[in-house]
C-alpha positions in Angstrom: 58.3 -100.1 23.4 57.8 -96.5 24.5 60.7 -95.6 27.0 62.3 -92.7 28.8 65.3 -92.5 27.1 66.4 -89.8 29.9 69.7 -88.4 30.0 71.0 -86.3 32.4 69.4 -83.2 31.5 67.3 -84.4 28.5 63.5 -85.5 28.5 63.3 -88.0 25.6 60.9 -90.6 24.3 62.2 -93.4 22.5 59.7 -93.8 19.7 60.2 -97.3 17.9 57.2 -98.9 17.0 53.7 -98.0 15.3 52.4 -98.5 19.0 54.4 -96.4 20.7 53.5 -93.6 18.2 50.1 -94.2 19.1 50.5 -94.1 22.8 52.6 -91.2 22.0 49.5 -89.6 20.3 46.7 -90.1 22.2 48.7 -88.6 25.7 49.2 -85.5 23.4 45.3 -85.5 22.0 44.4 -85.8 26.1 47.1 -82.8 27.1 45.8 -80.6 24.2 42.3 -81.2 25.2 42.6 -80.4 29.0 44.4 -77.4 28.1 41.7 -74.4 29.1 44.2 -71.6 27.6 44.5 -72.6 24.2 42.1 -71.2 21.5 39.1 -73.6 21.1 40.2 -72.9 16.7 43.6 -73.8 17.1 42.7 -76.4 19.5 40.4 -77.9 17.4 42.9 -77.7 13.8 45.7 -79.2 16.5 43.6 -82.2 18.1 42.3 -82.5 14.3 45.9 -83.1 13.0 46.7 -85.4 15.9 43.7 -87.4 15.2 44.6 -87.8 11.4 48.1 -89.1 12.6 46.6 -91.3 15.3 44.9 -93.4 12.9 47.4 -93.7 10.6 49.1 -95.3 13.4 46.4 -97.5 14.5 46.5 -98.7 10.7 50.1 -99.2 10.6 50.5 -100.7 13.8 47.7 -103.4 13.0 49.3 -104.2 9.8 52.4 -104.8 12.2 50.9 -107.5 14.2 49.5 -109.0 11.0 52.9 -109.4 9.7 54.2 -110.6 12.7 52.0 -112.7 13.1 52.4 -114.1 9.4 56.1 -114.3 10.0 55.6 -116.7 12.8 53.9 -118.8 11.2 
């Protein structure tokens, strides 16, 4: 689950699952890509490396549910 872990004077995610990476990612892919003042090179190799990361989470968190589910069987 994806919280905010805030503390006074802190902004902090609390990152503990394969999903919440994902979540995590894609808000970042969406900022990045509405952001009109970064360089459309370095916004492409940034969005680019995000992507690559996204979908090793989406992997990861599928084979997550799979085992899950396995285990509950």
């Amino acid at each position: 689950m994806l919280t905010n872990g805030r503390e006074p004077g802190r902004n902090q995610l609390r990152v503990q699952t394969a999903a919440d990476v994902r979540r995590m990612l894609a808000t970042q892919i969406e900022s990045v890509t509405a952001n009109p003042d970064l360089d459309p090179i370095r916004k492409a190799h940034v969005i680019a490396r995000l992507a690559r990361i996204a979908s090793r989470a989406i992997e990861l968190d599928d084979l997550q549910e799979r085992v899950e589910s396995i285990e509950t069987t």
